[in-house]
C-alpha positions as CSV (number, residue, x, y, z in Angstrom):
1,X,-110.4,98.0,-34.3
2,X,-109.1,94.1,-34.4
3,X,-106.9,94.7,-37.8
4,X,-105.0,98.4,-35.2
5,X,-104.7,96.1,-32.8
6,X,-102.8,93.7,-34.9
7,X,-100.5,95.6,-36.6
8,X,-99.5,96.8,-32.8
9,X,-98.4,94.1,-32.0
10,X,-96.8,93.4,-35.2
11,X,-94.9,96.5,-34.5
12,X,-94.1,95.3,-31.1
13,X,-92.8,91.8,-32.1
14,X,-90.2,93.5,-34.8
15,X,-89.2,96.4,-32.2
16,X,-88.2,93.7,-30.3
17,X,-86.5,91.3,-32.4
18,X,-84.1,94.2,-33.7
19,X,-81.6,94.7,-31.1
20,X,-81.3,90.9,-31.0
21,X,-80.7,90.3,-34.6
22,X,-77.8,93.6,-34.2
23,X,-76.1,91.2,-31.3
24,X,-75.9,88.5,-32.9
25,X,-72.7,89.1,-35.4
26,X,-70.9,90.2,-32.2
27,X,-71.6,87.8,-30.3
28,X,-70.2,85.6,-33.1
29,X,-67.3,87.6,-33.8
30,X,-66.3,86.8,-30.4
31,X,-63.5,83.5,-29.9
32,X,-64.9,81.1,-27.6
33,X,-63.1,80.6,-24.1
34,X,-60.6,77.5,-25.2
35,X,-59.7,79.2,-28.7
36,X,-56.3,80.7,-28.7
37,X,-55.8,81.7,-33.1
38,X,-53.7,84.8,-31.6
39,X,-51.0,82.8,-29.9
40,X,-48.3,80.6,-31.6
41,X,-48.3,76.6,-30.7
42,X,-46.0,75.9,-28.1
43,X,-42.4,74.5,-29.6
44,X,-42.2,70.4,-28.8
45,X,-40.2,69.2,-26.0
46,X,-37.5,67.1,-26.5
47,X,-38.5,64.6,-23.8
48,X,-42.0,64.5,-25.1
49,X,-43.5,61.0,-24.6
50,X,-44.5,59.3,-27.2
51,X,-48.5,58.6,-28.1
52,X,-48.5,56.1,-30.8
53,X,-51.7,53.9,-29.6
54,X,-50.5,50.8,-31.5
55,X,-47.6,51.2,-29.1
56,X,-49.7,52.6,-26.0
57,X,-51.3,49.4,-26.4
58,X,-49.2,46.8,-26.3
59,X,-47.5,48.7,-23.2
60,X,-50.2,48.6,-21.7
61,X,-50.5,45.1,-21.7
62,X,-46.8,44.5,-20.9
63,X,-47.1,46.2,-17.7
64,X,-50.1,43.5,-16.7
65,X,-47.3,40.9,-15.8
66,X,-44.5,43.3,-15.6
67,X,-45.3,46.5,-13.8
68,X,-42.3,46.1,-11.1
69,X,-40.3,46.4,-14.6
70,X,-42.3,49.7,-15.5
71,X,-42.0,51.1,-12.4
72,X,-38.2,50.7,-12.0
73,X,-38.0,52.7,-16.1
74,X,-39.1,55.5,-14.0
75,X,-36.3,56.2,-12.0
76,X,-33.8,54.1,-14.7
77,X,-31.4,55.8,-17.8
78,X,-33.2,53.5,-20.0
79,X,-36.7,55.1,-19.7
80,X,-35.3,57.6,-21.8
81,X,-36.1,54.8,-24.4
82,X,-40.0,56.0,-24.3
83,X,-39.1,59.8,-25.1
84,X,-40.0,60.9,-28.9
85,X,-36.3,62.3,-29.7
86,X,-34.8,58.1,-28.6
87,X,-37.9,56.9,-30.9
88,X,-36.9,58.9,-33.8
89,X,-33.2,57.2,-33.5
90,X,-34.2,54.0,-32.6
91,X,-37.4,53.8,-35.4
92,X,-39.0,52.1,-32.1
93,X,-42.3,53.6,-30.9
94,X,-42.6,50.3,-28.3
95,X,-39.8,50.9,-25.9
96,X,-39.8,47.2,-24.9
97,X,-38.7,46.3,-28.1
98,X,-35.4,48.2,-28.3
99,X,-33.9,45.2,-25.7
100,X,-36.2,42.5,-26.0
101,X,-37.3,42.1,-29.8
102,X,-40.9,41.2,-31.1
103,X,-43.2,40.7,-28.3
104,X,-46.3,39.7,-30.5
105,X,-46.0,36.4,-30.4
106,X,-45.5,36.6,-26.8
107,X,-48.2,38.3,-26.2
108,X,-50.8,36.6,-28.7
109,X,-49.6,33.2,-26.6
110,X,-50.1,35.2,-23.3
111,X,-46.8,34.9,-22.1
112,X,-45.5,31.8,-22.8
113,X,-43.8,32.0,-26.3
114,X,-40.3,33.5,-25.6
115,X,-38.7,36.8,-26.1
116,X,-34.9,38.5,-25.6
117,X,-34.6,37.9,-21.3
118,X,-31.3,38.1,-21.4
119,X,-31.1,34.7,-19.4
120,X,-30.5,31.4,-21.8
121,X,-29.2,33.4,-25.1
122,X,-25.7,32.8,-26.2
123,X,-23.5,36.0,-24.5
124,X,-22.5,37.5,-27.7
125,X,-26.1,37.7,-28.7
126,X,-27.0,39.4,-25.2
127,X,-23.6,41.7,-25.6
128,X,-25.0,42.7,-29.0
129,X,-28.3,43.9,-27.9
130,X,-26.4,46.1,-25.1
131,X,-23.7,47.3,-27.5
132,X,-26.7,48.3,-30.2
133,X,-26.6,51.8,-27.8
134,X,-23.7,51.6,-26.3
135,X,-20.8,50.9,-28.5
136,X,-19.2,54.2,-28.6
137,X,-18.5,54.1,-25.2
138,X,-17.1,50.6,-24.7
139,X,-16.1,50.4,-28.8
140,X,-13.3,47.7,-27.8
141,X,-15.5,45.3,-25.2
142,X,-15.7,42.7,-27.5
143,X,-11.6,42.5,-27.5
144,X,-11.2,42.4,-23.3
145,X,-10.8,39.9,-21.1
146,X,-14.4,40.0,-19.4
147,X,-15.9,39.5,-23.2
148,X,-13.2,37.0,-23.6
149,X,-14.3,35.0,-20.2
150,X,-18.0,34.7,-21.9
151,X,-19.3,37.0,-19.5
152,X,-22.0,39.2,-20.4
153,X,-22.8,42.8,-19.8
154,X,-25.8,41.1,-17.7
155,X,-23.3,39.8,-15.3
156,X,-21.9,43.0,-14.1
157,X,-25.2,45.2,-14.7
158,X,-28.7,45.1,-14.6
159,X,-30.8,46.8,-17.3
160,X,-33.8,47.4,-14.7
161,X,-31.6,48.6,-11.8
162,X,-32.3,51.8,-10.3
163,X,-29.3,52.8,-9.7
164,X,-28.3,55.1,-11.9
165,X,-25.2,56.5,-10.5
166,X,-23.7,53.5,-10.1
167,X,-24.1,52.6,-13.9
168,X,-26.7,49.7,-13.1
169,X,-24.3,47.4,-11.3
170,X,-25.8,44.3,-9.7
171,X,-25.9,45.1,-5.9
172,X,-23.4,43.1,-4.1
173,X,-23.9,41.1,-0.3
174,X,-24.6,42.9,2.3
175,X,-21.3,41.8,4.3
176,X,-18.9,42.7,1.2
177,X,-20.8,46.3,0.5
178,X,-18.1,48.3,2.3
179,X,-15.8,47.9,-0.6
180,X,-17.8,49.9,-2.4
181,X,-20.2,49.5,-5.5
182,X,-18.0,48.7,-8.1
183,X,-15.6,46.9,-5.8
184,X,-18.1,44.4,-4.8
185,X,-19.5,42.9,-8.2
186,X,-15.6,42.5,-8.7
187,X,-15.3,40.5,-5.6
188,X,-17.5,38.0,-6.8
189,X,-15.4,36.7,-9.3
190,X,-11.4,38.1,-8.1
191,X,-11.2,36.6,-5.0
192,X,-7.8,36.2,-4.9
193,X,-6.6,39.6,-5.7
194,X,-9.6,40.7,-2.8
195,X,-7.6,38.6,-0.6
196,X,-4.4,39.8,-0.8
197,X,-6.3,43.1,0.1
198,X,-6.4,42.1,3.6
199,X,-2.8,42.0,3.8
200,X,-1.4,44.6,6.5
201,X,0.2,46.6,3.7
202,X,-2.5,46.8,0.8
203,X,-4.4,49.2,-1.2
204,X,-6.9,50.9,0.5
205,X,-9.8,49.3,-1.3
206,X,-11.8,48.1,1.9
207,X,-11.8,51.5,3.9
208,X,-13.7,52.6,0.3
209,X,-10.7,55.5,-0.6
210,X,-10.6,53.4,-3.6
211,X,-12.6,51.4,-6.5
212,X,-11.5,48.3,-8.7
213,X,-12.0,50.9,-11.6
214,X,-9.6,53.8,-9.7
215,X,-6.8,51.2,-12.0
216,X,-8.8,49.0,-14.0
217,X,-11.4,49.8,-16.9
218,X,-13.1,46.7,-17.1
219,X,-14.7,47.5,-21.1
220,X,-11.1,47.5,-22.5
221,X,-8.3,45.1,-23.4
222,X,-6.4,44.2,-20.4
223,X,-2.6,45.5,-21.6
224,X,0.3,45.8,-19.1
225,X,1.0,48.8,-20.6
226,X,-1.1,51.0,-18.4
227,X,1.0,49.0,-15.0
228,X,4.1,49.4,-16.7
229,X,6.5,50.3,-19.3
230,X,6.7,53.9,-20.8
231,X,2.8,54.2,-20.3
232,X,2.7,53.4,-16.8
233,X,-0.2,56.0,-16.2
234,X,-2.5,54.3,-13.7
235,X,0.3,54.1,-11.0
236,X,1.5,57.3,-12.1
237,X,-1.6,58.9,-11.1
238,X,-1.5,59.0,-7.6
239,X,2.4,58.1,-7.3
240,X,3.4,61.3,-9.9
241,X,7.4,61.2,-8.1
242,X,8.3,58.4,-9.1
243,X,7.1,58.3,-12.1
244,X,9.8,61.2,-13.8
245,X,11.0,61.1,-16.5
246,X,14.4,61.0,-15.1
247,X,17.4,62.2,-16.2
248,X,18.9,58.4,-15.3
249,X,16.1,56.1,-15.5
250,X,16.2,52.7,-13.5
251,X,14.9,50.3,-16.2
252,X,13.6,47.9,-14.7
253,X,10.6,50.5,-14.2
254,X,10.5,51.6,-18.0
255,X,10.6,48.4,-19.3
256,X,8.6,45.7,-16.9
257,X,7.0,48.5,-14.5
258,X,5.8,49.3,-11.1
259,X,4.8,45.8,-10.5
260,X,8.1,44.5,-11.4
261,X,9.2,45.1,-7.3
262,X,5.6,45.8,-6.1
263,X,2.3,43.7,-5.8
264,X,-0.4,46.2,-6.2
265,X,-2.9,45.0,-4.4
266,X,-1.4,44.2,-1.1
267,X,1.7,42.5,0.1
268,X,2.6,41.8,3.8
269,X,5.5,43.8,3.1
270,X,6.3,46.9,3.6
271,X,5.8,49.4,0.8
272,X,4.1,46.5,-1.0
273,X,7.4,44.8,-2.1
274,X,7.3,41.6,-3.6
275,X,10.3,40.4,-1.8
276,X,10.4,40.8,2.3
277,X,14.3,41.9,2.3
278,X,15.4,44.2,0.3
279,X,18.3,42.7,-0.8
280,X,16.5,39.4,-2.0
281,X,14.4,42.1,-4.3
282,X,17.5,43.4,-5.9
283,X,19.0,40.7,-6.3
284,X,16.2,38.7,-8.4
285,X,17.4,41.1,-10.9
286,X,21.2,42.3,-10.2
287,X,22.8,38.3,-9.3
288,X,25.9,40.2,-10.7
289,X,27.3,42.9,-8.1
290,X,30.8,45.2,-8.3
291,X,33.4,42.5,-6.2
292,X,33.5,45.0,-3.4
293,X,30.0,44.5,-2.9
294,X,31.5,40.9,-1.7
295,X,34.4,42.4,0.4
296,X,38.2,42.1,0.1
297,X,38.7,39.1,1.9
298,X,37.4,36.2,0.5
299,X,37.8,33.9,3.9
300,X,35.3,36.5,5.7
301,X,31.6,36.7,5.1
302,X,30.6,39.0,2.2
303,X,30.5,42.9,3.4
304,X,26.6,42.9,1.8
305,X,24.7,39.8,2.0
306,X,20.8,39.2,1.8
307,X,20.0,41.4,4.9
308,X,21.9,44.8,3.6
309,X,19.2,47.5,2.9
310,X,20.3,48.4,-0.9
311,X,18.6,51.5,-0.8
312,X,20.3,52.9,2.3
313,X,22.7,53.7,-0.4
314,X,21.0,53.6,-3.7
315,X,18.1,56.0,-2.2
316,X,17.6,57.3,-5.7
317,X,15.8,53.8,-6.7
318,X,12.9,54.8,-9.0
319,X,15.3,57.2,-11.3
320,X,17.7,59.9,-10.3
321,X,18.9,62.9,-12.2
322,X,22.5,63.2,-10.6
323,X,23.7,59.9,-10.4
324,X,24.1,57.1,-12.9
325,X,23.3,54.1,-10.1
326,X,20.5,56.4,-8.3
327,X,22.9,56.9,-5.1
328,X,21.4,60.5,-4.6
């Protein structure tokens, strides 16, 4: 009776333990919940940020006494330095170190060895570090007359600035901001041409219609050639009638240019003349005049003298295609 009632429940035990044993290769056939073999990886971004830990690291540390630096990377063209696609030109997993060089030592002495601040270096040395990226925008900086000067891209821009649109320029005071963004960092050194500004006849830089850079590029060689001469094309821009060509050209423009009878950036002449009669103008250049100019009688005053308005007859005066000496 005891050896029937074992083999019950021998027969029991293995009843059950089949279905069990038949689950078991589905239930490992099955892919977990996070496992996804079926679907291809994801293609990298090209703004992926960069996860070397070395790097991470040292960042991390960096942003201990410079976080307000950090923060303004955020909203600043140059965080683009921490994206994978800028390491993978610049070889540099530590963003930092594009601008500023080795930080070790700076860091192993907790701050007080020195690094690249772009404050006490020599200019060229700071201009270098700037012209590492940007050299094929401003390829002939070195050669202008800002580089000249010894000023540095520093002086002009800001490398944490947040202002983006306005290329990083250094904010200028509060009671010189209506000139504009540009406008004011220029005031800060070009004082004198800002003053002539304020002349009743003057180019409308401080109502904000124009910039310093609407006629100057500050990155290149200052040549006359784009204020006068055959290449005139700054004035030419906005002034496009009087810049021809002309069948019957008044040299003067071609050869010396606009600013040969006009000061561009305010006069308290009309029309911005450099000369407040007309005649005084003309005659800096054309001392020699046709004798009738001086009348027919010598005992009476001359017919023209230093208050006749040359162009009441010579109204052609930038270039004429009808008549030789621009009188229509």
């Amino acid at each position: 009776m005891r050896r029937l009632n074992i083999f019950a429940l021998v027969a029991l035990a293995l009843l059950a333990a089949g279905p069990v044993a038949a689950q078991e290769p589905a239930e490992q056939a099955a892919p977990g919940p996070t496992e996804r073999t079926a679907e291809p990886p994801a293609p990298e971004s090209t703004q992926e940020r960069a996860t070397d830990p070395a790097a991470a690291r040292i960042a991390r540390r960096c942003n201990v006494c410079h976080a307000d630096k950090f923060q303004s990377l955020a909203r600043n063209p140059h965080g683009v330095l921490d994206d994978a696609d800028w390491q993978a030109v610049t070889g540099e997993a530590l963003s930092c170190r594009n601008c500023h060089g080795d930080v070790d030592e700076h860091l192993r002495q907790a701050g007080r060895a020195p690094i690249f601040a772009f404050r006490d270096e020599p200019v060229t040395e700071r201009n270098g570090r700037c012209l590492g990226c940007h050299a094929a925008s401003h390829p002939a900086f070195d050669r202008g007359p800002h580089a000249q000067a010894g000023l540095a891209c520093t002086s002009c821009h800001t490398q944490h600035g947040e202002h983006a649109a306005t290329a990083l320029l250094r904010l200028a005071a509060p009671e010189i901001r209506a000139l504009g963004d540009t406008s004011g960092v220029c005031f800060g050194c070009h004082g004198e041409q800002f003053a002539e500004a304020e002349y009743n006849e003057h180019h409308r830089l401080r109502e904000g219609v124009l910039e310093c850079t609407s006629c100057h590029d500050p990155h290149v060689p200052a040549t006359r050639t784009l204020l006068g001469g055959f290449k005139q094309e700054r004035c030419v821009e906005c002034h496009a009638d009087k810049g021809g060509p002309f069948v019957f050209e008044h040299p003067a423009s071609r050869v010396e240019g606009c600013t040969t009878c006009h000061s561009p950036h305010g006069s308290p002449n009309r029309h911005l003349l450099a000369h407040q009669r007309v005649a005084e103008l003309c005659l800096s250049c054309h001392a020699s005049v046709p004798a009738f100019h001086g009348g027919n009688n010598l005992a009476q005053p001359p017919r023209f003298g230093l208050d006749t308005q040359c162009t009441n007859c010579h109204s052609a005066i930038h270039g004429s295609h009808f008549d030789p000496f621009f009188l229509r």
